[in-house]
N, C-alpha and C positions, 0 to 999 in steps of 0.2 A: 482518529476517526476510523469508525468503519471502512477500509479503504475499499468502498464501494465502486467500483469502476465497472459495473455491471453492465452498465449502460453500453461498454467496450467491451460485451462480452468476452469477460477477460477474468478478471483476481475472486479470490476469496482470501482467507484468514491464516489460521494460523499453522505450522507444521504439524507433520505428523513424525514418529508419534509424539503425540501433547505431551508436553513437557509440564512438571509441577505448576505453580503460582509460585513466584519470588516474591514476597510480602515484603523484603527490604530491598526491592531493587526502586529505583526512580529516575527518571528522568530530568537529565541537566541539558541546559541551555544554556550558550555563552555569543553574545553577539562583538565584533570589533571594527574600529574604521581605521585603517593604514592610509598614510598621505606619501608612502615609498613601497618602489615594489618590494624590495627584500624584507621590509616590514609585514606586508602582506601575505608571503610566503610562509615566512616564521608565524603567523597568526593563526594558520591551518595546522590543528592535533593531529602528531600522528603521520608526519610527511617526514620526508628528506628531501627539499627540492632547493630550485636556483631560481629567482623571476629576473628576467633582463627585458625593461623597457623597449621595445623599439620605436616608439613614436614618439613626438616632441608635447611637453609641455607639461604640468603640474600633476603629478599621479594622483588619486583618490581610490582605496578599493574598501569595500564594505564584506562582512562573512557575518554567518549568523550559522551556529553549529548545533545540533539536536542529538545528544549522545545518550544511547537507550542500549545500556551494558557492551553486547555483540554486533551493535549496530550503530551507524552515526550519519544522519542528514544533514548535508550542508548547502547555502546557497550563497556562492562568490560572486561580487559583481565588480567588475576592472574598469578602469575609464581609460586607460591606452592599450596600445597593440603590446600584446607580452610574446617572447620566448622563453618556456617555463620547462624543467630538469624536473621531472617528478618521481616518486619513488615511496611507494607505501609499504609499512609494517609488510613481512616476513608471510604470513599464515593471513590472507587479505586478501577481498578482491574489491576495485572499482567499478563503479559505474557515473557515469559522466553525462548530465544528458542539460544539452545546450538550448538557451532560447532564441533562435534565428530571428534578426535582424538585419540591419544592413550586410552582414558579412559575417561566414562562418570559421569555425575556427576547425584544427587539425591535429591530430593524431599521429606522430610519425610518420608525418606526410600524407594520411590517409584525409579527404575532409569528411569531416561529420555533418552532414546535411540532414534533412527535415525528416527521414527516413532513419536514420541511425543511432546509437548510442556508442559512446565510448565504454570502452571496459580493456580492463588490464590485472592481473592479479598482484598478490606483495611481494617483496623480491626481483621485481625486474625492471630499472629504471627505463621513461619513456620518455620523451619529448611532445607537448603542447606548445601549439603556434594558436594564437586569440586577436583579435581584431579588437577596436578602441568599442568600448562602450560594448563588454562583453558579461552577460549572464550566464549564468547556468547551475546547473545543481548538480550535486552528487552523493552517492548513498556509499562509504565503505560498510562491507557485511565481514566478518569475523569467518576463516576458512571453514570452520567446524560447520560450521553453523549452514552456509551455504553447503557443502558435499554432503549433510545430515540431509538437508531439504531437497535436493537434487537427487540422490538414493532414493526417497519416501518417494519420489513421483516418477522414477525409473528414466531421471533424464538426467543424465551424466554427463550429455554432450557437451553443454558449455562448459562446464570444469573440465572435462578432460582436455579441451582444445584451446583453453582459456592461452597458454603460454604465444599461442597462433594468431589469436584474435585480437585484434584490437577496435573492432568496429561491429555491433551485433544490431540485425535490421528490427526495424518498429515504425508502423506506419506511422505517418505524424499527427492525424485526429487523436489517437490513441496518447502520441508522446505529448503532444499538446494536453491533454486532459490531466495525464501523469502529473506534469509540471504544474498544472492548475490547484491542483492535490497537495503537492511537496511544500509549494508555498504556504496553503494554506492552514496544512500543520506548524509551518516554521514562523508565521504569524501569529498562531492560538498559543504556540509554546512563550515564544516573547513578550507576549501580552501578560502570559502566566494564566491562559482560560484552560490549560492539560497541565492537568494534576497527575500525574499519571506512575501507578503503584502496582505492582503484582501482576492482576490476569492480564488489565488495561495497559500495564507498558509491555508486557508479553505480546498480546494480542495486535500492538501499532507495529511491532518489528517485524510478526509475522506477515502482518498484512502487506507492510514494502515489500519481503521478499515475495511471499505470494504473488503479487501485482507483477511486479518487474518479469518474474519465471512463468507468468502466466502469458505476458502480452509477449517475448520474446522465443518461448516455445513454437516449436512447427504444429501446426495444426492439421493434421489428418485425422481423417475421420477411420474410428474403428468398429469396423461391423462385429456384431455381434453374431457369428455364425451360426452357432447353434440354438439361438435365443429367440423366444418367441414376444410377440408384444406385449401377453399376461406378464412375463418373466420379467419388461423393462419398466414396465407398469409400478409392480410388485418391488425393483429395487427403490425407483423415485417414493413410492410412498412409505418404504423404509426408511427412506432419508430424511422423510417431514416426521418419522415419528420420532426419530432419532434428533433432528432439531430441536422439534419441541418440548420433549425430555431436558434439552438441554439447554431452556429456552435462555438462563442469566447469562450466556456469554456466545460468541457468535462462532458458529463452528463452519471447520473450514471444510476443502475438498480431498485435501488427505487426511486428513481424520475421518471423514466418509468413507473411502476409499477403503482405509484400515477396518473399520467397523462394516462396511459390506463384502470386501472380500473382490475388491473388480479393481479392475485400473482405475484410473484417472481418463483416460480415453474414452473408456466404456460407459462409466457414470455418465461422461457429458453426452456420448452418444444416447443413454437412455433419457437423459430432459431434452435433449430434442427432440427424439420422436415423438416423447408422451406429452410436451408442455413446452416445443418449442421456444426453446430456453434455455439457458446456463443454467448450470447447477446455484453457479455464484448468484446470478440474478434473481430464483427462485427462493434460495435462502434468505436473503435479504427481506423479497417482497412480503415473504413467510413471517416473518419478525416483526415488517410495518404491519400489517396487518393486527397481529397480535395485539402490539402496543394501540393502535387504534382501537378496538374492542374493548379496551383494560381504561381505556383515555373515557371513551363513551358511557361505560361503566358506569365508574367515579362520577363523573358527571352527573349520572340518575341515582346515583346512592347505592348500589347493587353490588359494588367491588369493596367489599369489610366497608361499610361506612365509618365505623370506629376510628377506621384510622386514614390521616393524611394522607393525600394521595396528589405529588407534585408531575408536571412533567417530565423529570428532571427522573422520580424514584421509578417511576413507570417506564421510561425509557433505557434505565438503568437495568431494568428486571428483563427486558428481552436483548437485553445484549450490548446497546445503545449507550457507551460511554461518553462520546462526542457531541455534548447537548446540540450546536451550531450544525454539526451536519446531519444531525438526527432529523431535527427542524426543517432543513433543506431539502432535504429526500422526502419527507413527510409531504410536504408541501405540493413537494413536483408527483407524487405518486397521488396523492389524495385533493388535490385543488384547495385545499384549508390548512392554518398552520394548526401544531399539536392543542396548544394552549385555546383557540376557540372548538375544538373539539372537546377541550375538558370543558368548558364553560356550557354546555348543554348540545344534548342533538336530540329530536324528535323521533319518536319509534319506541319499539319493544327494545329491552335490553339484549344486548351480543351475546352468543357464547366465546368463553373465555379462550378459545381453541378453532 
């Protein structure tokens, strides 16, 4: 999905700079149920760890793993209290981000409450302490991959301090939505509803990282000193022409960045003053919009009548890989789903732009 979290004024898409399309890369999914902890430890790709039970009674844990090349979404869920030895691949970093219930779990001693995430790089084993009836998700990202994306947006902090860090803040409306998000891919992948090849598995890996580096960055605002409001005017409406340019696949804020020439600070400083907005938010709303006009179209016969025109090919064309959340955002932005849009609306035909 589009990981639109715009709403948390927060993510957009993919790295900068844009990397090819992998036309043989795809996304695998591998779900497992353990009735032992060391069973359940062994179930997780790509670990070196220990699980030691502390609590009494019949273990159960469940894993459902989302492996997208450089990147891999998982979500664990334990039915006892564990003390878990962990330890990821070499050139790796963790992120761990738990769903609070009765009782939180810990960090090398650190707790991880409704405010934080765990994170830890590869190479340095840690200790987790988890309470019974323990959720949570995790996303390992590939070292390259992360210090490319961290360089592009001129925030190195976190890698450089990662060996320090074991706990990085996120208020919880935010983490709470994250999680809402994680699952939701790790259900569409099981079901088998993401197909997902080329720009589209590219474009889901960037968008975790984007999200995660967008909602965990410090947020200061940067003035634009010498810049007048024609000048911030002029870059925002550079960035819609440049979207729309590029309207089949969803472009992100370092790829902006790269193609205007300004930070990542600065851009967002410019959609707030001119559109009171994320850039991420703006882009998005830019695209629904699109694909509504193109929907309404079709509808009156004015978009090629000749040829088919599904919601599915039209969502596809502005960026919109994720049918289910395409529909959902549709919906909450427009009060109608896509599909009675196509089935007719009253008026003059849209322009296409």
């Amino acid at each position: 999905m589009t990981i639109d979290l715009s709403c948390l004024d927060a993510p957009v898409h993919v790295t900068a700079p844009r990397p090819p399309a992998r036309v043989t890369a795809c996304a695998r999914v591998h779900t497992s149920v353990a009735h032992d902890a060391d069973e359940q430890a062994r179930n997780l790709h790509g670990w070196r760890q220990t699980y030691d039970q502390l609590s009494p009674g019949r273990f159960t844990g469940t894993l459902t793993e989302c492996f997208l090349d450089d990147l891999t979404v998982f979500r664990e869920v334990t039915s006892h209290a564990l003390r878990q030895t962990c330890e990821i691949d070499s050139d790796a970093y963790w992120f761990g981000i738990p769903i609070l219930r009765d009782g939180m779990g810990r960090i090398d001693g650190h707790a991880i409450d409704g405010e934080a995430l765990a994170f830890r790089p590869g190479g340095i084993e840690f200790e987790l302490t988890t309470p019974a009836d323990y959720e949570f998700f995790g996303i390992v990202i590939g070292g390259e991959r992360l210090r490319r994306h961290a360089a592009a947006l001129a925030h190195l902090g976190l890698v450089d301090r990662a060996p320090r860090t074991e706990l990085v803040h996120i208020d919880e409306p935010h983490k709470v939505q994250l999680c809402a998000w994680l699952r939701a891919v790790l259900e569409e992948s099981t079901r088998g509803a993401l197909s997902l090849t080329g720009c589209a598995l590219e474009h889901l890996q960037a968008s975790v990282l984007e999200t995660l580096v967008a909602l965990i960055e410090p947020r200061q605002p940067e003035p634009l000193a010498a810049s007048t409001h024609q000048r911030r005017q002029a870059i925002v409406a550079h960035a819609r022409e440049y979207a729309i340019a590029h309207r089949e696949r969803a472009i992100n804020v370092p790829e902006l960045c790269e193609q205007l020439h300004v930070s990542r600070r600065t851009l967002q400083y410019c959609f707030q003053d001119v559109l009171g907005m994320t850039p991420a938010a703006y882009l998005r709303t830019l695209r629904l919009n699109g694909a509504r006009r193109d929907l309404a179209n079709a509808a009156r016969g004015t978009l090629d009548p000749r040829a088919t025109h599904s919601v599915q090919e039209i969502a596809a064309s502005w960026g919109f890989w994720h049918l289910s959340q395409f529909a959902a955002d549709y919906r909450r932005l427009f009060g109608v789903r896509p599909s009675e849009t196509l089935k007719g609306m009253a008026g003059a035909p849209l322009r296409s732009n």
